[in-house]
NUTI-110922 format. One line per field, with one value per residue: residue number from 0; residue in one letter; x, y, z of N, C-alpha, C in turn. Coordinates in steps of 0.05 Angstrom, whole numbers, padded with zeros to 5 digits. Example, Ala and Ser with C-alpha at 12.3 -4.5 7.8 and 13.67 -1.06 7.14 Angstrom:
pos	0 1
code	A S
nu	00264 00257
nv	-00114 -00045
nw	00156 00142
cau	00246 00273
cav	-00090 -00021
caw	00156 00143
cu	00264 00258
cv	-00066 00001
cw	00156 00157
This chain:
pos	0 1 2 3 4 5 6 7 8 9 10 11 12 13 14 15 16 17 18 19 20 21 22 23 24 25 26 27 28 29 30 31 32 33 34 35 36 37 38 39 40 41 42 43 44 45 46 47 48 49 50 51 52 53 54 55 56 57 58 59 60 61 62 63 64 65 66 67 68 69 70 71 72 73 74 75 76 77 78 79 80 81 82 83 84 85 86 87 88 89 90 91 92 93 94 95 96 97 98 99 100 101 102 103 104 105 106 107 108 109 110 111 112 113 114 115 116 117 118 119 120 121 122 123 124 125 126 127 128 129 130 131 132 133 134 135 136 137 138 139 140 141 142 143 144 145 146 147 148 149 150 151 152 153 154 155 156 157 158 159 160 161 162 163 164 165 166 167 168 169 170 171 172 173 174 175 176 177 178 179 180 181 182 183 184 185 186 187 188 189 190 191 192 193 194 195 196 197 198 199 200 201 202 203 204 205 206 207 208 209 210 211 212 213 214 215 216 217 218 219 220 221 222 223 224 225 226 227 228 229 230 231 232 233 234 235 236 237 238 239 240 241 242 243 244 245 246 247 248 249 250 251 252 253 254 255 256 257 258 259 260 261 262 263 264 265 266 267 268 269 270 271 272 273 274
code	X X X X X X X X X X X X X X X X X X X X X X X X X X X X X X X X X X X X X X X X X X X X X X X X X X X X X X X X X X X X X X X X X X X X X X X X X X X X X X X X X X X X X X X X X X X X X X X X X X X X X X X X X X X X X X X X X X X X X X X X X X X X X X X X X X X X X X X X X X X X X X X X X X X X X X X X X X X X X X X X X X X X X X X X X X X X X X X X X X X X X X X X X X X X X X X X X X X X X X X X X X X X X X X X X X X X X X X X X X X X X X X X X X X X X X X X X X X X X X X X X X X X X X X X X X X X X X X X X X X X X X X X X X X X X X X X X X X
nu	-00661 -00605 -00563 -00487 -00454 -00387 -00351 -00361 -00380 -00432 -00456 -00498 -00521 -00561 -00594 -00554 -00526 -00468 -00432 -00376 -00325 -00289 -00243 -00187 -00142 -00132 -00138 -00189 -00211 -00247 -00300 -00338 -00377 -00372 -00401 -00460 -00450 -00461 -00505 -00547 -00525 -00551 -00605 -00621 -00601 -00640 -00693 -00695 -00736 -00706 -00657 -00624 -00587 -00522 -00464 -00406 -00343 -00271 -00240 -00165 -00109 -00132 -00178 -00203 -00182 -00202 -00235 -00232 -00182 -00165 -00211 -00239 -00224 -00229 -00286 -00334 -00298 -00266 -00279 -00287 -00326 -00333 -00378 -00418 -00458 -00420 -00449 -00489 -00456 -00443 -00493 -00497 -00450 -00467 -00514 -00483 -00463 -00491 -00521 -00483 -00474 -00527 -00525 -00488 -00521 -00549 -00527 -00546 -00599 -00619 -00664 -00644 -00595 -00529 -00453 -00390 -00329 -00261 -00198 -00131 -00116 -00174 -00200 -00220 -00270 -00277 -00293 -00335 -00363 -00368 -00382 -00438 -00452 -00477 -00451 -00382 -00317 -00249 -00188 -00121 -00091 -00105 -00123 -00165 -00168 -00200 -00187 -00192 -00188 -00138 -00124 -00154 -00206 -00277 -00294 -00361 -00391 -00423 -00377 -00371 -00430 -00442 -00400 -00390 -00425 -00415 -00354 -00320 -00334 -00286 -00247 -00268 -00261 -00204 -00188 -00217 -00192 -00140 -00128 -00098 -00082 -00119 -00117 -00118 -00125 -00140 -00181 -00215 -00209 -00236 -00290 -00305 -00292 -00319 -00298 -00230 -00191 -00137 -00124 -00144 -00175 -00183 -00220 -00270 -00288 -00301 -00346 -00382 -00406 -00417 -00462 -00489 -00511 -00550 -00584 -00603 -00646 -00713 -00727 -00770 -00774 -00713 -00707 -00737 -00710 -00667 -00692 -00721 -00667 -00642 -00685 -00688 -00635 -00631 -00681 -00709 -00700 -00759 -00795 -00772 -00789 -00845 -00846 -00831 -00872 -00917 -00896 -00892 -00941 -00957 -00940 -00926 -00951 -00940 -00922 -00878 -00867 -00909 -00883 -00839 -00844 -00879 -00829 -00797 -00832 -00834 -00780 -00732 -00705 -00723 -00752 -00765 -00789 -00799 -00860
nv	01285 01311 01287 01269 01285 01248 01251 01290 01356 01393 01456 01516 01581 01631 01637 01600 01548 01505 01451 01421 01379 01343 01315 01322 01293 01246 01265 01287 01231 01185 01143 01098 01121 01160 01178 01167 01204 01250 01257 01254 01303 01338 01327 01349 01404 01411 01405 01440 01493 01538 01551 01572 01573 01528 01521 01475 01453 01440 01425 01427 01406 01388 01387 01335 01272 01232 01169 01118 01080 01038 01022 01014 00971 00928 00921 00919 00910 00868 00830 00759 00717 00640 00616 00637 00667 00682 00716 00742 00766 00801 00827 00849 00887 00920 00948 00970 01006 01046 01058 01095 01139 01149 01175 01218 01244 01271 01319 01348 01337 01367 01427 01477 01520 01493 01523 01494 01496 01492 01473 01452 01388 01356 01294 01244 01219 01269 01299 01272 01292 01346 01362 01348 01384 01463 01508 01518 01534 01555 01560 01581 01536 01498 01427 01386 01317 01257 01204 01157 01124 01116 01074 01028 01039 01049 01124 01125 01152 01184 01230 01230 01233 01278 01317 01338 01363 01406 01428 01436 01381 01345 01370 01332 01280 01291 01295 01244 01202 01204 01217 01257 01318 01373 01437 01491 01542 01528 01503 01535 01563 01529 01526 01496 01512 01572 01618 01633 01632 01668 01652 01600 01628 01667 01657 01625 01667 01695 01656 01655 01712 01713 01673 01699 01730 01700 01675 01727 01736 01721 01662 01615 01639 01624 01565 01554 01555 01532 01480 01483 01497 01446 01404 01427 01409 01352 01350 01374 01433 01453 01427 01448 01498 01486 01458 01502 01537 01521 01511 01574 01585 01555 01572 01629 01675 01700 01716 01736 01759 01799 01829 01838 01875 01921 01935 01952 02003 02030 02042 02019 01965 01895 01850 01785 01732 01674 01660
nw	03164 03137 03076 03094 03051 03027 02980 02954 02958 02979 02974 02994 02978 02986 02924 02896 02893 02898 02875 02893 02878 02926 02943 02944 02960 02937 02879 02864 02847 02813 02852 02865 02893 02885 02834 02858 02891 02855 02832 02877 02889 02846 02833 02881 02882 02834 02854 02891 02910 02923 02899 02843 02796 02788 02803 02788 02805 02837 02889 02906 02871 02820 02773 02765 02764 02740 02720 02780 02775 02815 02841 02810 02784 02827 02826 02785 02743 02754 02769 02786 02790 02770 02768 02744 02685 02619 02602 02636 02666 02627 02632 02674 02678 02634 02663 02698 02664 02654 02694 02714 02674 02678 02727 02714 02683 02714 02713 02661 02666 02704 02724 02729 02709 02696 02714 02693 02726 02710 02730 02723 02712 02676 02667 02625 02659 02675 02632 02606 02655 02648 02598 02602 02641 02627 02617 02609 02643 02647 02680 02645 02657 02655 02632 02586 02576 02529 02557 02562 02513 02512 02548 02535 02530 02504 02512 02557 02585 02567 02545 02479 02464 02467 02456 02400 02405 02425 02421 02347 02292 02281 02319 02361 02348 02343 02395 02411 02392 02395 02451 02468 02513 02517 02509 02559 02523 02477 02489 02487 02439 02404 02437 02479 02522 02552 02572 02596 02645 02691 02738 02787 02833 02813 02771 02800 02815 02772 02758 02789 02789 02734 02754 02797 02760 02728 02766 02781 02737 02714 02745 02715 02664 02664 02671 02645 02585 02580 02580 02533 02503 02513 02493 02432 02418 02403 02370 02319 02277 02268 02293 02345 02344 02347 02401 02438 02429 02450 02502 02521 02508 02554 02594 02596 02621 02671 02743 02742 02699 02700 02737 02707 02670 02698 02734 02692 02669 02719 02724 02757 02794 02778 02824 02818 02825 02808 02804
cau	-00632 -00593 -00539 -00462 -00420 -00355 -00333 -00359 -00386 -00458 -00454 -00514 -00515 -00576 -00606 -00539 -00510 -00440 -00424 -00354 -00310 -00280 -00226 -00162 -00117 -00139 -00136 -00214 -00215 -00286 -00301 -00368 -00389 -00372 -00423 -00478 -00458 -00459 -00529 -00558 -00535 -00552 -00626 -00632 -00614 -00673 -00724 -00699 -00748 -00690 -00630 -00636 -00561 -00502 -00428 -00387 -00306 -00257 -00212 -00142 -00087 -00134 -00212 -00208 -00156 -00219 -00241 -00208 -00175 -00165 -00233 -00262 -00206 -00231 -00304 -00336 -00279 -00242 -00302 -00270 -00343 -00335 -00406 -00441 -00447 -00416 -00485 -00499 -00435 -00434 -00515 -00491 -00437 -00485 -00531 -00466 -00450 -00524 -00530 -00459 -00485 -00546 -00510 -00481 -00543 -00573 -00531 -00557 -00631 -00629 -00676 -00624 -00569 -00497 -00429 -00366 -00304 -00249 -00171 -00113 -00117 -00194 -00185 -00229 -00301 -00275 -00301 -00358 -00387 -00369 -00396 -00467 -00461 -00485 -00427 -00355 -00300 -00225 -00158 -00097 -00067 -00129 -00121 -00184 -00164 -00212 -00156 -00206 -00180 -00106 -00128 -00165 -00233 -00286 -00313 -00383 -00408 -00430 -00369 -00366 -00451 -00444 -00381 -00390 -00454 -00396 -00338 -00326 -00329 -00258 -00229 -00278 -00259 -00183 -00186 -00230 -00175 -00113 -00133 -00075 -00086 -00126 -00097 -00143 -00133 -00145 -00212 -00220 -00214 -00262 -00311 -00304 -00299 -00329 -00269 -00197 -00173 -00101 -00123 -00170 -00198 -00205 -00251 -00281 -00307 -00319 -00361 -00397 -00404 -00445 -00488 -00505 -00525 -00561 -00604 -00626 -00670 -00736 -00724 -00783 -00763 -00686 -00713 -00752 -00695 -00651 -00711 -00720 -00651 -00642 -00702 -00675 -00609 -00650 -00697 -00707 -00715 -00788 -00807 -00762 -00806 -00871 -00845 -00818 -00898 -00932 -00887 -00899 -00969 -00965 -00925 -00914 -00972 -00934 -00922 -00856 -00872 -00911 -00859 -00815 -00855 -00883 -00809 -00798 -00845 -00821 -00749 -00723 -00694 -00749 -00749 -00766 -00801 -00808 -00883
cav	01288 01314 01265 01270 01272 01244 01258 01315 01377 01409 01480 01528 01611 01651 01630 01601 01518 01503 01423 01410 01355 01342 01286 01325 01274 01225 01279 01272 01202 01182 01121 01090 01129 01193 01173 01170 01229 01276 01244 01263 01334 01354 01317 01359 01428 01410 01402 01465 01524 01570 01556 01583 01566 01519 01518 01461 01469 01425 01422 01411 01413 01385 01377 01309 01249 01216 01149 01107 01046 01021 01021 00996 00946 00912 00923 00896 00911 00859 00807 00726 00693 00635 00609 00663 00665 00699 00733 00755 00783 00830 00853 00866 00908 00942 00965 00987 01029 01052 01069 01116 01147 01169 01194 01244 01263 01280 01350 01358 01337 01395 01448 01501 01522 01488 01525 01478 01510 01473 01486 01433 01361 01346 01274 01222 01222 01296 01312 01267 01306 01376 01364 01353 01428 01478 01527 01512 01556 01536 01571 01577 01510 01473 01398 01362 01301 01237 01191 01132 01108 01107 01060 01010 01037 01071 01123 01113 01165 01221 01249 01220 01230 01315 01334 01339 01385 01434 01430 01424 01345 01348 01366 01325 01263 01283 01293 01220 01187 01211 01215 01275 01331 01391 01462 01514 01568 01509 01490 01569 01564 01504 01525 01473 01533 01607 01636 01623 01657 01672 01622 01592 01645 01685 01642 01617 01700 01693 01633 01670 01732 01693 01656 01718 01739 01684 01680 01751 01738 01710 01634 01592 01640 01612 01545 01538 01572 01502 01459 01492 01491 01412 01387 01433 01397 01334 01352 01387 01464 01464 01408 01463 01511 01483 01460 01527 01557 01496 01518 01597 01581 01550 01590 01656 01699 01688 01736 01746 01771 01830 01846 01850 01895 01940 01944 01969 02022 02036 02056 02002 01935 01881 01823 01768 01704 01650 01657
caw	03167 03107 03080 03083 03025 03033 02953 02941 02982 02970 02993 02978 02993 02967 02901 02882 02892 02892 02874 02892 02889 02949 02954 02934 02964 02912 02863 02856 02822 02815 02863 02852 02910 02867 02821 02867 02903 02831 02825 02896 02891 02819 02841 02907 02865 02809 02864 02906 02895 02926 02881 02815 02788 02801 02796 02797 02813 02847 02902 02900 02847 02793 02778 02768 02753 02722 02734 02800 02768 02832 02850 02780 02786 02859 02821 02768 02707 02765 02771 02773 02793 02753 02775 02734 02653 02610 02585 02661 02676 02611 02633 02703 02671 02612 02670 02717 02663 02648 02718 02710 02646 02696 02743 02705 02661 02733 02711 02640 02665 02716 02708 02736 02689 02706 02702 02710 02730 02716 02735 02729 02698 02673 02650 02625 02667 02682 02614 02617 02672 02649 02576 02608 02645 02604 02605 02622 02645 02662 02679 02635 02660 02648 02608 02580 02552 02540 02565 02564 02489 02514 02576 02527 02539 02491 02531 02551 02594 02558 02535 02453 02450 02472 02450 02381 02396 02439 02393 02321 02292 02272 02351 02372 02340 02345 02416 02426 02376 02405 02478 02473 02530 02503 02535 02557 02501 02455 02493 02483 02405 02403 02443 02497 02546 02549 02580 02601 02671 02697 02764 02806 02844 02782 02758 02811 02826 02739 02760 02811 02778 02727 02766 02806 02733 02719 02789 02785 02728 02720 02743 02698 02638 02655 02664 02608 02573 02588 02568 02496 02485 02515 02465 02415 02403 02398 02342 02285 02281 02264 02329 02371 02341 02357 02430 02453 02428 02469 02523 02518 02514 02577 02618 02597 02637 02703 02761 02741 02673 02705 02740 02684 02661 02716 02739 02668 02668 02739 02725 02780 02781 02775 02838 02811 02848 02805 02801
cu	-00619 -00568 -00517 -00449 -00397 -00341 -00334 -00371 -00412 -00467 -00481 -00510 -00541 -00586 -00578 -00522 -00473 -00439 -00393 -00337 -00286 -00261 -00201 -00139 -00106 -00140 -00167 -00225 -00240 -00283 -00327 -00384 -00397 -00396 -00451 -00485 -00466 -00487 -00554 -00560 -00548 -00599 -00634 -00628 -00640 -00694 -00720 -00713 -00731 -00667 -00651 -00610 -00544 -00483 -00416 -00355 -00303 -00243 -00188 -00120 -00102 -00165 -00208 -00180 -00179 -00228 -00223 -00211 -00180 -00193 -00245 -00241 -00222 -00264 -00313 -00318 -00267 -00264 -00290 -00299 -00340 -00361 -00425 -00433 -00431 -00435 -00493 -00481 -00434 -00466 -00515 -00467 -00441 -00504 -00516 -00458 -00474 -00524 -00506 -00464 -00513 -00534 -00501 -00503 -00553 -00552 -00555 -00596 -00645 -00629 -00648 -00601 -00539 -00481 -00416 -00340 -00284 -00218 -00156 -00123 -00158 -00193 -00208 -00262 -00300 -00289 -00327 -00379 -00386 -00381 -00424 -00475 -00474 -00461 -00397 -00342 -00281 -00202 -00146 -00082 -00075 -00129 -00142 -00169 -00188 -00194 -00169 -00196 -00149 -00106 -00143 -00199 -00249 -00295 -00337 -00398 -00419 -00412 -00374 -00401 -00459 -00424 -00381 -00414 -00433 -00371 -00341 -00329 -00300 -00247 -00236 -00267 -00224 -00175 -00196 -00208 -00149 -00107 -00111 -00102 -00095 -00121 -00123 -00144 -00135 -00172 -00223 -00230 -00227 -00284 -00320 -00311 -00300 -00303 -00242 -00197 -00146 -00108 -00144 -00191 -00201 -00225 -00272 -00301 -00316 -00340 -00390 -00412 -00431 -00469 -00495 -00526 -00551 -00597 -00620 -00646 -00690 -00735 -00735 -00782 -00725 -00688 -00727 -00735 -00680 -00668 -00718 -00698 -00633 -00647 -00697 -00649 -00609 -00668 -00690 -00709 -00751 -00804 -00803 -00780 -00833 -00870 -00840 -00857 -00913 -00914 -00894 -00935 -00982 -00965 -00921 -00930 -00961 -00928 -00899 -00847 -00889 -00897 -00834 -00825 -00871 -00863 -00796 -00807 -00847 -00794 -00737 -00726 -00717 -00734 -00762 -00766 -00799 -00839 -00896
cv	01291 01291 01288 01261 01275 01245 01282 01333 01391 01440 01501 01560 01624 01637 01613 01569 01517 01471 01433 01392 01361 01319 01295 01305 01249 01236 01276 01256 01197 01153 01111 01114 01158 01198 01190 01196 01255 01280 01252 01292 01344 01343 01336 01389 01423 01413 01429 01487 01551 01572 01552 01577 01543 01521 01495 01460 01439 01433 01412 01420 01412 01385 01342 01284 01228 01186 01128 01095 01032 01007 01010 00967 00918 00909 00902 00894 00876 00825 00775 00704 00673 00624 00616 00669 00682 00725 00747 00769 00807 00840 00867 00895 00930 00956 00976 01013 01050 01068 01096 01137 01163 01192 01219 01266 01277 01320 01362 01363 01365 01420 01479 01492 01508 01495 01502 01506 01501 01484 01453 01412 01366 01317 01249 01230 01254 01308 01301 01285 01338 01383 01360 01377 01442 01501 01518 01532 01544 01560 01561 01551 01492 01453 01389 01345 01271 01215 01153 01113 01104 01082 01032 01015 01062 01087 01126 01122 01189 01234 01242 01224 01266 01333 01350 01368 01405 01440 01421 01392 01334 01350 01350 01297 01254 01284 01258 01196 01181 01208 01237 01298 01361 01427 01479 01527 01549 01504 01518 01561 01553 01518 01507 01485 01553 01616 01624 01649 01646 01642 01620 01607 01665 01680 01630 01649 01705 01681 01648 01693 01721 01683 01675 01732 01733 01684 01708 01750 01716 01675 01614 01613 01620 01589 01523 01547 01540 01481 01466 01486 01458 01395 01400 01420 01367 01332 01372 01417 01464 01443 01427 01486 01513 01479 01485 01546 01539 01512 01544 01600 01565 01568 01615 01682 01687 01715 01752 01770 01807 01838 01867 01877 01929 01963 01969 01998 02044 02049 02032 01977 01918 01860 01806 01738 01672 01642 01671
cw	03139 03102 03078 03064 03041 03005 02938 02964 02960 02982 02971 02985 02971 02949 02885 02901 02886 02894 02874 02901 02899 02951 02938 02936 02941 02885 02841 02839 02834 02820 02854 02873 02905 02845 02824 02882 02884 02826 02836 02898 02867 02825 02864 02897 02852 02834 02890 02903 02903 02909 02849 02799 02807 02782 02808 02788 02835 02871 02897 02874 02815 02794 02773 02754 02739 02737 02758 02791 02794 02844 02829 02782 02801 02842 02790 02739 02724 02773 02770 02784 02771 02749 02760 02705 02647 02605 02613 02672 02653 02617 02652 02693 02647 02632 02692 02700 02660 02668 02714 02688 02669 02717 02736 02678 02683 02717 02683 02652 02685 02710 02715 02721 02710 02703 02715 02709 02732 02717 02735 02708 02697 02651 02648 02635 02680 02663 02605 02634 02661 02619 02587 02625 02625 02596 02627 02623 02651 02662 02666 02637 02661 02629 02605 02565 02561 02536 02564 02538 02497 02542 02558 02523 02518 02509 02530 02570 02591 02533 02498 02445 02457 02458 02427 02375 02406 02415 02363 02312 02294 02307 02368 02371 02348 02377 02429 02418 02379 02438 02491 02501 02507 02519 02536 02536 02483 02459 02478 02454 02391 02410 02462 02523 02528 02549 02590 02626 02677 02729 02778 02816 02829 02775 02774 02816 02789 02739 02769 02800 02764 02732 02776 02780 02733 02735 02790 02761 02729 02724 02726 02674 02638 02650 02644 02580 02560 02575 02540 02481 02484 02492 02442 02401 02396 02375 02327 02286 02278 02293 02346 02363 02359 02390 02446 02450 02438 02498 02529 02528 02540 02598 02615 02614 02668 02723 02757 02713 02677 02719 02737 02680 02672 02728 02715 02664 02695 02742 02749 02774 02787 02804 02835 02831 02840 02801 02776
């Protein structure tokens, strides 16, 4: 039996995933439950052999209002055991955030490329999750801000250990410092996002568009594409060197490769398996 999400929605079509959060009413504030659900789907793409891309996009007025106070409130920020040390209450809350911090690597760690698509407010763990995508996109009226330093809080899922690799150090720093709202044609001029659209379903058929791209070519060249340039931003040029010719040398005589090439010499578009 497949599960139900109730925070987000897992919709698939063809070689092509759609994550979207689902809880407009709430202006999709991330419950704990949001977590787990970002966790389950980005886990059940990686191990699909039919999706070859995902897009994640929002419902609603905004992509995300960021983390639910109310819900971290009632949880453990809101904790009054007095029964229980000090020293055990801050490792229950070093491996609550540990666990939140996974949750959102499950995008980075999957082998299939991620766009986000983001429209409206992205605020706080909005930018968390969309700095571990691989390519972002947003409409004109799109806000990142990491709102976590104006609330008291460093943040501590992602966004302050990626950013710096997407934007310059300097926007990176004044955006984490200020917690000010960053505008789309500003993400634009950074580098925060690819593109800027006029509205939603612009970009959402930009999104698309893309990923149809993406899916028609050879899947374990795209995947190993993702994994070169992963451990690449990790080490050194000459490690990313030697891993990408360890990898080559594994994989590169694959079914898909004569294809390429048959197709080639064919005049006609290559179909491509994955093998």
């Amino acid at each position: 039996m497949s599960y139900e999400y109730t925070a987000i929605r897992l919709d698939k079509t063809g070689h092509i995933a759609e994550v979207v959060l689902n809880n407009p009413d709430k202006l999709n504030a991330m419950a704990p439950i949001f977590f787990d659900e970002i966790k389950m789907a980005f886990e059940d793409i990686n191990q699909d052999p039919e999706i070859r891309v995902a897009i994640l996009w929002a419902e609603g007025r905004h992509f995300t209002a960021g983390l639910d106070l109310f819900a971290a409130a009632q949880g453990i920020l809101g904790g009054a055991d007095t029964e229980v040390s000090a020293a055990t209450k801050n490792y229950e809350f070093y491996n609550h955030v540990k666990h939140l911090q996974d949750c959102f690597s499950a995008a980075e760690r999957c082998r299939k490329p991620v766009i986000a698509a983001v429209h409206g407010h992205c605020i706080g763990g909005g930018v968390d999750l969309t700095t571990a995508c691989d390519i972002r996109l947003c409409t004109k009226d799109a806000t990142f801000s990491i709102h976590e330093t104006k609330i008291a809080i460093v943040a501590d899922v992602g966004t302050l250990q990626r950013i710096t690799r997407v934007v310059s150090k300097g926007m990176a720093r004044e955006m984490a410092f200020t917690g000010r709202k960053l505008s789309g044609e500003r993400a634009l001029q950074f580098g925060l996002v690819n593109e800027v659209y006029d509205d939603k379903e612009e970009m959402l058929e930009g999104a698309r568009t893309m990923a149809a791209e993406i899916a028609a070519n050879p899947p374990l060249a795209v995947q190993g594409t993702k994994e070169i340039l992963n451990y690449s931003d990790e080490h050194t040029v000459q490690e990313g060197l030697d891993y990408v010719a360890q990898w080559n040398a594994s994989f590169l005589h694959s079914k898909d490769l004569t294809e390429a090439i048959t197709s080639f010499v064919e005049k006609r578009e290559p179909n491509f398996t994955g093998e």
